[in-house]
C-alpha positions in Angstrom: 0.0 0.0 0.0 2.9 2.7 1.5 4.4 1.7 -2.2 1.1 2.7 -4.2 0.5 5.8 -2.3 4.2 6.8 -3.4 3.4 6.3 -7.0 0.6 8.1 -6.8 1.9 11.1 -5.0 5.0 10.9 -7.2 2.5 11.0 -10.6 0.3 14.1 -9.7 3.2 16.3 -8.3 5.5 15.4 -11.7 2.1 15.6 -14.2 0.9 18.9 -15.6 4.1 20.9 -14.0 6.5 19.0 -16.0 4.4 19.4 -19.0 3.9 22.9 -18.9 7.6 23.6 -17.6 8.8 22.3 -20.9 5.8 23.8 -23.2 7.3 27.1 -22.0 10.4 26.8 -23.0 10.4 24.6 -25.8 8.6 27.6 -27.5 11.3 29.6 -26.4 9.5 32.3 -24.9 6.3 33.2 -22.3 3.0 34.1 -22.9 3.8 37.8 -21.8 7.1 39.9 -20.8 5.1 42.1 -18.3 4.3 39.6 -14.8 0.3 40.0 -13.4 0.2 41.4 -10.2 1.1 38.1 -8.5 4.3 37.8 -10.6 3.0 35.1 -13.5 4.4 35.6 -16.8 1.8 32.8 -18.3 0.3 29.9 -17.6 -2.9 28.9 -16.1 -2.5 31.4 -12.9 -1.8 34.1 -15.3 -4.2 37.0 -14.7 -3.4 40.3 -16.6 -6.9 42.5 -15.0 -6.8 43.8 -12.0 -10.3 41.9 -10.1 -11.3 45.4 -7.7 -14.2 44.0 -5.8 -13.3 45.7 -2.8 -13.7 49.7 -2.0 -10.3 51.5 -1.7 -11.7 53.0 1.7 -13.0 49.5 2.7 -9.4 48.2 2.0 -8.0 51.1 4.1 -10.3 50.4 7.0 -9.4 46.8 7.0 -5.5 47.5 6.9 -5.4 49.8 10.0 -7.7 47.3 11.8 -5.5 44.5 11.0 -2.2 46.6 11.6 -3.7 47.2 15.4 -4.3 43.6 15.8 -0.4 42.7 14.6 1.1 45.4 17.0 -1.1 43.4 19.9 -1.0 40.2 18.8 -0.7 38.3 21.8 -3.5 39.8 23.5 -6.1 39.5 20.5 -5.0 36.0 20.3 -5.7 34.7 23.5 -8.5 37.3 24.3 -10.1 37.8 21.0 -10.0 34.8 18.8 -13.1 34.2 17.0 -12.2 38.5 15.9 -8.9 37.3 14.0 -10.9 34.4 12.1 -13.7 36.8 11.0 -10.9 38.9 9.9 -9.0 36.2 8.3 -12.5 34.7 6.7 -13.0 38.4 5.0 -9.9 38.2 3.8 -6.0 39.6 4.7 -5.5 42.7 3.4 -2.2 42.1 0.4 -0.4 45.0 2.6 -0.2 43.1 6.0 -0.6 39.2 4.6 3.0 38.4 5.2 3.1 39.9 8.9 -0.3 38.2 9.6 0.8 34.8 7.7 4.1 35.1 10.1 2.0 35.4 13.2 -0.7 32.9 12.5 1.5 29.9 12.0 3.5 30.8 14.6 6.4 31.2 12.2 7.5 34.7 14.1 7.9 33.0 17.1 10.1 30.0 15.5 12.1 32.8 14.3 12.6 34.9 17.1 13.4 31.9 19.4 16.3 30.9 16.7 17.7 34.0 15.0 20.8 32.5 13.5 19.6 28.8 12.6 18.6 29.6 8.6 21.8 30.9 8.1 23.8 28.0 9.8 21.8 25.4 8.0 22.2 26.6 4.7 26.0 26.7 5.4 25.6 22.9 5.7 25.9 20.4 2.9 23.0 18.0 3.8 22.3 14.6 2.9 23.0 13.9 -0.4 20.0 12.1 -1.2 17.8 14.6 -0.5 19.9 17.2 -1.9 19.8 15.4 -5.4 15.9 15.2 -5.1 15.6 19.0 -4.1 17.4 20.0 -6.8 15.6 17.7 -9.9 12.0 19.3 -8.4 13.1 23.3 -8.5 12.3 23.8 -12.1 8.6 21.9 -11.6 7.3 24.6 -9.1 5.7 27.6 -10.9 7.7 27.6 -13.9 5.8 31.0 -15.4 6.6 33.1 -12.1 9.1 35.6 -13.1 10.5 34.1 -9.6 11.5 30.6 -10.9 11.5 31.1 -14.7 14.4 29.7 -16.1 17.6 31.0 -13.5 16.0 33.2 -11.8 17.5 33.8 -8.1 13.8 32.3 -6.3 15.3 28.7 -7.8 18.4 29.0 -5.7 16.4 30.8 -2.3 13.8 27.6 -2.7 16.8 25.3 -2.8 18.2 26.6 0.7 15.0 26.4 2.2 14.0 23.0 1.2 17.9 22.3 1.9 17.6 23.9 5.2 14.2 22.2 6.5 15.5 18.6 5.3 18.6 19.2 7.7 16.1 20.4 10.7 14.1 17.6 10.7 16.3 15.0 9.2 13.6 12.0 10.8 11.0 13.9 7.8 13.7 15.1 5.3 12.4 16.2 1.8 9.0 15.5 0.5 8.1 16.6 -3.2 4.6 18.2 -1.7 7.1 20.9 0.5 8.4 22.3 -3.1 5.4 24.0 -3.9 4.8 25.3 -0.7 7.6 26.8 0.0 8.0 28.2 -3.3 4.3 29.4 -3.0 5.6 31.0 0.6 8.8 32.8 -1.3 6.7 34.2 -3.3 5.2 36.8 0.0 8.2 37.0 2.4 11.8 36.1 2.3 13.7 33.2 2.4 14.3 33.6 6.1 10.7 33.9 7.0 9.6 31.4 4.2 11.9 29.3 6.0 10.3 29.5 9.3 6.4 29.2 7.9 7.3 25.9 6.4 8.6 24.7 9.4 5.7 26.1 11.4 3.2 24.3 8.3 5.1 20.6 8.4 5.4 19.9 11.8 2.1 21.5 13.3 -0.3 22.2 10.5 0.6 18.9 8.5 2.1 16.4 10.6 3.1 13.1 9.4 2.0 13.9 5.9 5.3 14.0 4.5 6.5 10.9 6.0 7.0 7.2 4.7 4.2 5.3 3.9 1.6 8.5 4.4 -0.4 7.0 6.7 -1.9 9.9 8.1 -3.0 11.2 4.5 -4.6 7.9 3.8 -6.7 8.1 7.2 -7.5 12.2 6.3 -8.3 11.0 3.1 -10.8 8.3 4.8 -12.0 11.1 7.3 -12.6 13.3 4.2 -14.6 10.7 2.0 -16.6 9.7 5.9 -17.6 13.5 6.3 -18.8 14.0 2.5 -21.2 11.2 3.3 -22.5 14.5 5.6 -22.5 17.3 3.0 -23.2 15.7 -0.5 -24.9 11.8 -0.7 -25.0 11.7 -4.6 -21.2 13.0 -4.4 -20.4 10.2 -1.9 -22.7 7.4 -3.7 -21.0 7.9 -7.0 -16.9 7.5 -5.5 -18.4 4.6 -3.3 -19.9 3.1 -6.9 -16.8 4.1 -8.8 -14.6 2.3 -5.6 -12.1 5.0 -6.1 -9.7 5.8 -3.2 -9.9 9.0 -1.8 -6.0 9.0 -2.1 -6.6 9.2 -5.9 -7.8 12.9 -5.4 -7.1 14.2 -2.4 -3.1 13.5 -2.6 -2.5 17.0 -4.2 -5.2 19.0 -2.5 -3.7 18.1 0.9 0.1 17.9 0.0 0.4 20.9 -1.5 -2.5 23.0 0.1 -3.9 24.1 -2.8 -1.4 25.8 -4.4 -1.4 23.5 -7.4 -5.3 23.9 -7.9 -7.0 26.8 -6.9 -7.0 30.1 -9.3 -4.6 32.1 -7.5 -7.0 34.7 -5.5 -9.0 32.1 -4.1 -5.6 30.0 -2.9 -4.7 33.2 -1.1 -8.0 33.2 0.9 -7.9 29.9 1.7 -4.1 30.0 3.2 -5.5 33.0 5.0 -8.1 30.9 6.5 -6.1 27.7 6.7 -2.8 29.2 8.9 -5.7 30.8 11.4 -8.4 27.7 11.9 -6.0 24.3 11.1 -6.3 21.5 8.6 -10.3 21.3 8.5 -10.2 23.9 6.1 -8.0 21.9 4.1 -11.0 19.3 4.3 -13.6 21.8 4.0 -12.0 23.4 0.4 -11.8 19.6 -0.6 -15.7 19.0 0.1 -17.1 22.1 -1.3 -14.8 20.8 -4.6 -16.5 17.4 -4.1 -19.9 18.7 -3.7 -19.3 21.6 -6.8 -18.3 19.1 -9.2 -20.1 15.7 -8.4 -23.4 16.8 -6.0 -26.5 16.4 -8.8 -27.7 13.4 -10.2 -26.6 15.7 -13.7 -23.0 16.2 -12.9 -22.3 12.5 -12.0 -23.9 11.2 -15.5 -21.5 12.7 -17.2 -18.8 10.9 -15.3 -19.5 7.1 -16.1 -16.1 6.1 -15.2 -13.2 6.9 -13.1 -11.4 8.8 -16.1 -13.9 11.4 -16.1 -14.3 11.8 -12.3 -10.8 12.2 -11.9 -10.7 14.8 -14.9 -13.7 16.5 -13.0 -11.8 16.3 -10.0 -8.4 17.3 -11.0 -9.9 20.6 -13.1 -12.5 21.7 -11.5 -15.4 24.2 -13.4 -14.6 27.8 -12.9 -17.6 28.5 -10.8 -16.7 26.5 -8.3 -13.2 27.6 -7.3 -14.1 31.2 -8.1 -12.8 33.3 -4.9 -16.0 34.9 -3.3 -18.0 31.6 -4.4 -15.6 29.4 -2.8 -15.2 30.9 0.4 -19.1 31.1 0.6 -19.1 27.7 0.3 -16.5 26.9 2.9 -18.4 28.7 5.1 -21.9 27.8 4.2 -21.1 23.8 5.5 -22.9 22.3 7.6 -20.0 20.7 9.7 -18.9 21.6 13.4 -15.9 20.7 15.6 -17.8 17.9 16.9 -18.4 16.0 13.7 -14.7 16.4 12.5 -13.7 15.1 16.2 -15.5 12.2 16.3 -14.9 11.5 12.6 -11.4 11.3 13.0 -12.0 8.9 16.2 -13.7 6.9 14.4 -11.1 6.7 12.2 -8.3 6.2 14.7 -10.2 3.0 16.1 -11.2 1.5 12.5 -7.5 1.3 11.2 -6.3 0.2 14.9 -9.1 -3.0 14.7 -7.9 -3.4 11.2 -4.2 -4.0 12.4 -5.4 -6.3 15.1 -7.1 -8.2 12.5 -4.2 -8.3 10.3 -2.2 -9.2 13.3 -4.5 -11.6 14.0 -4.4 -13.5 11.0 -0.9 -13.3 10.5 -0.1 -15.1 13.7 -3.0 -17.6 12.8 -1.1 -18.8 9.8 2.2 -18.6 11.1 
């Protein structure tokens, strides 16, 4: 099983990037000279208007309130919490994200408590083996960013930090997922803090995602298929009919946080809401994609096999991942703290008889 997962994991985070790294720069240009405001040259995240939706004085408003908040952190944390997530649900303000992002992972803390590590570990050589892995993924991760186009300096920055984390935690070491994440986090801060925010994001947000075997994907992945059973019947019905594994389209989605499916704004909001309120939101994005793409009796006739629910799946229709309608979606389901608690439980205890069982039988024939 560990061995399939791999494959699988290995398959979706080599696929389209590869493919679109090389289409690139086989033509031997890019779609545009001039980046969007997020730095894309080209490419599917490429956005040349400017989206206003929000009032200039309405942006203003929200950065002073969210400028106050940063210069007391401490005390709106632990006195006002359910004030920072309505903030972060409306939306960080582009002029403070990086601060906030700092604070709400608890990256500014990891880097105040160590103000020299980064520098030391990228001074190191590392282990070799991950070192050689690092450095065949750089030019996969957002190859039309005018950060990590073709020898551009983010390539060798993403290479410290992935260098730098493997040599932290040496027991986790490199994991394909991390590459677009940290490059995704280089993309708002410096190496430094981008450093500190994947640290923060591994080993408390994701825990035991990136290790061997990925057993704690495969039981999220269980929890998430458990809790669309919840929010969307048909949706669940038709994956139960089809007998596909939620690992089949979860893998990315959960890896990589989103960074490899959302359109770009509506990634943003959901990292702003993800590094305040944990991994359910992770889930939450996942069943409102679910439920958008496979919740009528309409949508899942037009997927009569797995081909074309893992299509479905792996592009999903504009309208779903659209920034405002996503978020309203997130926020419109149905699902408390209680039902993702005793969800993942239930989880816990039907893996735990399943090894007994195994266990069991293994000792029966031996």
């Amino acid at each position: 099983m560990a061995e399939s997962v791999a494959q699988v994991v290995e398959e979706e985070l080599n696929g389209e990037t590869e493919s679109e790294a090389s289409s690139i720069y086989q033509c031997g240009s890019v779609i545009s000279t001039v980046p969007d405001r997020h730095g894309f040259l080209g490419g599917s995240q490429y956005s040349p208007e400017r989206k206003v939706t929000i009032p200039p004085d309405v942006i203003l408003r929200r950065e002073r309130k969210w400028i106050r908040m940063l210069n007391n952190w401490s005390l709106f944390m632990t006195t006002n919490y359910r004030k920072v997530r309505e903030r972060c649900r409306k939306g960080i303000p582009p002029s403070v994200r990086l601060r906030a992002w700092l604070n709400l992972c608890g990256g500014q803390l990891l880097m105040n408590e160590n103000p020299n590590l980064y520098q030391e570990l990228i001074k190191r050589p590392g282990d070799p083996k991950y070192i050689e892995d690092i450095k065949k993924d750089l030019h996969r991760q957002f190859p039309h960013h005018e950060m990590f186009v073709e020898n551009a300096p983010g390539q060798q920055e993403l290479f410290q930090v992935l260098k730098a984390y493997s040599i932290l935690n040496a027991k986790v070491g490199y994991c394909q997922a991390q590459a677009p994440i940290a490059a995704f986090l280089l993309m708002h801060m410096p190496a430094v803090q981008a450093f500190w925010c994947l640290v923060a994001i591994c080993d408390k947000y994701l825990v035991g995602y990136y290790s061997q075997g990925m057993e704690t994907l495969i039981r999220d992945g269980d929890i998430l298929f458990a809790l669309l059973k919840r929010v969307s019947p048909v949706a669940y019905k038709h994956l139960k009919k089809q007998k596909m594994e939620p690992i089949l389209y979860m893998t990315e989605w959960f890896l990589c946080v989103y960074t490899r499916t959302l359109p770009w704004e509506s990634i943003l909001r959901v990292w702003d809401m993800f590094l305040c309120e944990g991994v359910k939101i992770i889930f939450k994005v996942g069943l409102v994609l679910l439920k958008g793409c496979l919740g009528r009796t309409s949508l899942t006739k037009q997927c009569p096999t797995t081909y074309e629910t893992l299509q479905v799946l792996r592009n999903p229709p504009q309208h779903i991942v659209e920034e405002e309608a996503l978020v309203y979606q997130i926020q419109r389901l149905n699902l408390s703290e209680e039902d993702f608690e005793y969800e993942h439980q239930r989880q816990i205890l039907k893996r735990k008889n399943k090894d007994q069982a195994s266990l069991s039988t293994a000792n029966g024939n031996g």
